[in-house]
C-alpha positions as CSV (number, residue, x, y, z in Angstrom):
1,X,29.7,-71.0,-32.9
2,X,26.7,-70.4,-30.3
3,X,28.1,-69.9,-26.8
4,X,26.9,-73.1,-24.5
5,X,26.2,-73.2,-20.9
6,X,27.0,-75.9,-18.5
7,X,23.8,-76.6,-16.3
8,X,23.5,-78.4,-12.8
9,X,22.9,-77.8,-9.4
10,X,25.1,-75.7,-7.3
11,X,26.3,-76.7,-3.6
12,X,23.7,-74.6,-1.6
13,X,20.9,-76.8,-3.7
14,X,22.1,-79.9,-3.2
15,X,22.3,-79.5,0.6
16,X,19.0,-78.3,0.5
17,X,18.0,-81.4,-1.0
18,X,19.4,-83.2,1.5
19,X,18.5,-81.3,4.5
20,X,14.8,-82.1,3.4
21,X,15.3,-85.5,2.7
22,X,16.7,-86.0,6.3
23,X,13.8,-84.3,8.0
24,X,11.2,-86.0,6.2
25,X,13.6,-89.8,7.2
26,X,13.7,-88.4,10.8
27,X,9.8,-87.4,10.7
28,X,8.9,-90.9,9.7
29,X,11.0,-92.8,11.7
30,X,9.3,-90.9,14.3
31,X,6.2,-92.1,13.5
32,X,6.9,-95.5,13.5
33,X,8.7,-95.4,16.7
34,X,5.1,-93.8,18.1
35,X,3.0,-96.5,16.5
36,X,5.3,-99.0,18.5
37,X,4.6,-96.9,21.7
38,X,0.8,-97.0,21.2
39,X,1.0,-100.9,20.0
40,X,3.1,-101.9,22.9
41,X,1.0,-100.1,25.4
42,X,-2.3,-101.4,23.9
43,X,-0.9,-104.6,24.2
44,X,0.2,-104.0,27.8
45,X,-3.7,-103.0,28.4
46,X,-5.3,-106.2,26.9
47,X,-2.4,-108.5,29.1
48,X,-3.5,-106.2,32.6
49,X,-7.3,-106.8,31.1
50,X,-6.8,-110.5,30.8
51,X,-5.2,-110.6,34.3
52,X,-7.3,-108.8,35.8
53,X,-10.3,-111.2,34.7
54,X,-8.2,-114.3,35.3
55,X,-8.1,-112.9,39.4
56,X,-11.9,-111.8,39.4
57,X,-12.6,-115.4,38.7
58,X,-10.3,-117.2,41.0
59,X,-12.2,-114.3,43.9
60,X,-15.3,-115.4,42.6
61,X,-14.7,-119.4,42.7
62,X,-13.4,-118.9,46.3
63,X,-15.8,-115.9,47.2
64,X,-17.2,-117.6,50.5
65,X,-13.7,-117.0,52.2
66,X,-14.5,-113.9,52.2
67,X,-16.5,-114.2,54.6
68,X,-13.8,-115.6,57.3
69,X,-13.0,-111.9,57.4
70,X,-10.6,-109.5,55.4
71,X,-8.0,-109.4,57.5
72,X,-6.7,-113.4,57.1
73,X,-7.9,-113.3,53.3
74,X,-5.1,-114.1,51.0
75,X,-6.1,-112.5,48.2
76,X,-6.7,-109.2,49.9
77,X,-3.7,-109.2,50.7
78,X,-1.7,-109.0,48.0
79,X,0.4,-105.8,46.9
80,X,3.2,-106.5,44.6
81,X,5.2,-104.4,42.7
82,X,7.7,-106.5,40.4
83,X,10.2,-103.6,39.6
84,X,11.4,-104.1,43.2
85,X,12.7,-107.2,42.8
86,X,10.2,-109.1,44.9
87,X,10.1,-113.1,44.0
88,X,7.0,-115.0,44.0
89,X,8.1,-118.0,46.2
90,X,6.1,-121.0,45.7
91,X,5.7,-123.6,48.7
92,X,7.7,-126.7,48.0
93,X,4.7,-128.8,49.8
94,X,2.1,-126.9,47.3
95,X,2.3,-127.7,44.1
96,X,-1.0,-128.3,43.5
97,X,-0.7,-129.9,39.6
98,X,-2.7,-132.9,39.1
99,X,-4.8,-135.6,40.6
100,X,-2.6,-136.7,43.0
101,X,-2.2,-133.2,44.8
102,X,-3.8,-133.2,48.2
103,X,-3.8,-129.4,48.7
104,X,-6.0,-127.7,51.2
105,X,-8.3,-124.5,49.9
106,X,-6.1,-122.3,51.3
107,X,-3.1,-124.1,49.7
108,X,-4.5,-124.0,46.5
109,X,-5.6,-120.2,46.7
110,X,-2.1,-119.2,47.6
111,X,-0.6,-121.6,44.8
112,X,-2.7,-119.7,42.3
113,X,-1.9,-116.3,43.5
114,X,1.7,-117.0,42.7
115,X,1.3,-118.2,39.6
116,X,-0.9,-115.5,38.9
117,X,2.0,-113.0,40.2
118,X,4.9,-114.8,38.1
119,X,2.6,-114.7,34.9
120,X,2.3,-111.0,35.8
121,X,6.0,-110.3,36.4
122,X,6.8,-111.6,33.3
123,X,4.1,-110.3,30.7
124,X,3.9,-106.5,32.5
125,X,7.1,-105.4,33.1
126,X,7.6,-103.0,36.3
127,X,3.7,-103.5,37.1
128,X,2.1,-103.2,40.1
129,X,-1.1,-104.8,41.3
130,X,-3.4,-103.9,44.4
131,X,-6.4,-106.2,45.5
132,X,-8.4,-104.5,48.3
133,X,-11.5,-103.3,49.3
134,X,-11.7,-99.5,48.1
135,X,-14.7,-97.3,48.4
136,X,-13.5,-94.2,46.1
137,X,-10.5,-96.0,43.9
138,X,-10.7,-92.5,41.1
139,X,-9.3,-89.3,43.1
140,X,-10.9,-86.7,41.8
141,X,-8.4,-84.4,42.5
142,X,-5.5,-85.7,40.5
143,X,-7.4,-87.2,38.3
144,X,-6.5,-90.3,38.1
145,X,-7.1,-93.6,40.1
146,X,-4.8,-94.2,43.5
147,X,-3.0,-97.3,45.0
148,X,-4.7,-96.4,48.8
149,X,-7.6,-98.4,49.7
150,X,-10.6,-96.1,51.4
151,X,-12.6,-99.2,53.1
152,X,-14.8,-97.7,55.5
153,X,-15.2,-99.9,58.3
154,X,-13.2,-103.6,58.6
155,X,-16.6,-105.1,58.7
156,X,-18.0,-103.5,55.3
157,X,-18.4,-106.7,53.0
158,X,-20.5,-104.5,50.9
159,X,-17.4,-102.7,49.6
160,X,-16.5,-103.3,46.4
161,X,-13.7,-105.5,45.6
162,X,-11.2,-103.6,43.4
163,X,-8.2,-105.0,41.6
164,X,-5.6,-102.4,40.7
165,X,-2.9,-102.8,38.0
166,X,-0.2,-100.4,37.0
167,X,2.9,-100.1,35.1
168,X,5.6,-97.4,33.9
169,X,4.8,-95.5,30.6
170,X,8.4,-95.2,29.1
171,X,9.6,-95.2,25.7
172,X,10.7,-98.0,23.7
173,X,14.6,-97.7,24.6
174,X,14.3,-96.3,28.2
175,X,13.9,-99.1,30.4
176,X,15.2,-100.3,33.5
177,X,13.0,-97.2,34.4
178,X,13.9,-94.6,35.7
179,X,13.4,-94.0,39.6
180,X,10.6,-91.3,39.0
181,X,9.1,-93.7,37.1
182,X,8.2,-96.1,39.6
183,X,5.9,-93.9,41.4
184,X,3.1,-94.2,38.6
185,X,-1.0,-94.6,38.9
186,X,-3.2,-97.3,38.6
187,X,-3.8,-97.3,34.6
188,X,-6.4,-100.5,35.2
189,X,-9.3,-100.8,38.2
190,X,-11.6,-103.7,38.1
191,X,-14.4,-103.7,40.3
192,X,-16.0,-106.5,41.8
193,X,-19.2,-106.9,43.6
194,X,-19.3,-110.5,45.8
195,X,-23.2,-111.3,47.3
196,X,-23.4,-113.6,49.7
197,X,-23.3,-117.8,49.2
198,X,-26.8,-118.8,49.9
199,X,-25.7,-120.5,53.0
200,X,-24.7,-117.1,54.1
201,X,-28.2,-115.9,53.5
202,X,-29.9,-118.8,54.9
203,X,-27.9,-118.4,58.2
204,X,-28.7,-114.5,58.8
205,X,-32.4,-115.4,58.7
């Protein structure tokens, strides 16, 4: 009677097997956790994009008070950064919904800016945003753009307008972020060029 062999895998093969089968789990999972990373930032860029648009147009609409001088304009003026736990107070006497609303231009502007800044604290979480005048907004030493504002002189209306959003770049599972975190670049600079209203031209002739 032939001899007969038992045949199988021994112990060092089977936790080869699964040695491999881990790395190549742990190897996707990693992917998909960088996919989410690049889809949630992308999606963070389109929201500061959007944002950013919706304030160029309420600057535009409203670009003759900028000539009353920068110094009393309320939308230079704003520099928020929501991971410090600012709120965005709106004026009980300013609630400037619907026909009935008597609200002043002023009102109305500063009604819209928090509105504007709630939206933001909600959709961008630990952003920052800038609106100034700003000269040279990319440093090209670092690299990168900067919160400070380089206007020249007060009087410069031919400075660009530039609106400056930021938030922290953290992974999916690292948030409240960190304290380093917070100090973080501009990652979106829109630039906007006002001209004067024709009144304004007709009166400097």
């Amino acid at each position: 009677m032939p001899n007969s062999r038992m045949s199988g895998f021994s112990l060092i093969e089977v936790m080869i097997a699964i040695l491999v089968l881990a790395l190549g789990v742990v190897g996707a999972a990693s992917m998909q956790l960088i996919a989410l990373q690049v889809a949630r930032q992308s999606s963070f860029q389109t929201t500061a994009l959007y944002l950013a648009l919706q304030m160029a147009d309420s600057i535009r609409i409203h670009t003759h008070h900028l000539k009353n001088g920068d110094a009393h304009h309320p939308y230079l003026a704003i520099d928020y950064r929501s991971a410090d736990g600012q709120t965005v107070p709106i004026d009980g006497n300013s609630h400037c919904y619907g026909k009935e609303a008597q609200c002043s231009v002023d009102q109305l502007i500063r009604f819209e800016i928090a509105l504007w800044l709630r939206h933001l604290r909600k959709e961008l979480p630990g952003a920052r945003v800038r609106v100034c005048r700003d000269a040279q907004p990319w440093d090209a030493g670092s690299q990168q753009y900067t919160w400070n504002c380089t206007q020249g002189t007060a009087a410069d209306t031919n400075v660009a307008v530039v609106i400056k959003i930021g938030w922290p770049v953290t992974s999916l599972w690292q948030w409240p972020v960190p304290e380093p975190l917070l100090d973080f670049p501009p990652i979106l600079v829109c630039l906007l060029y006002t001209s004067p209203s024709p009144r304004d031209q007709r009166g400097s002739r």
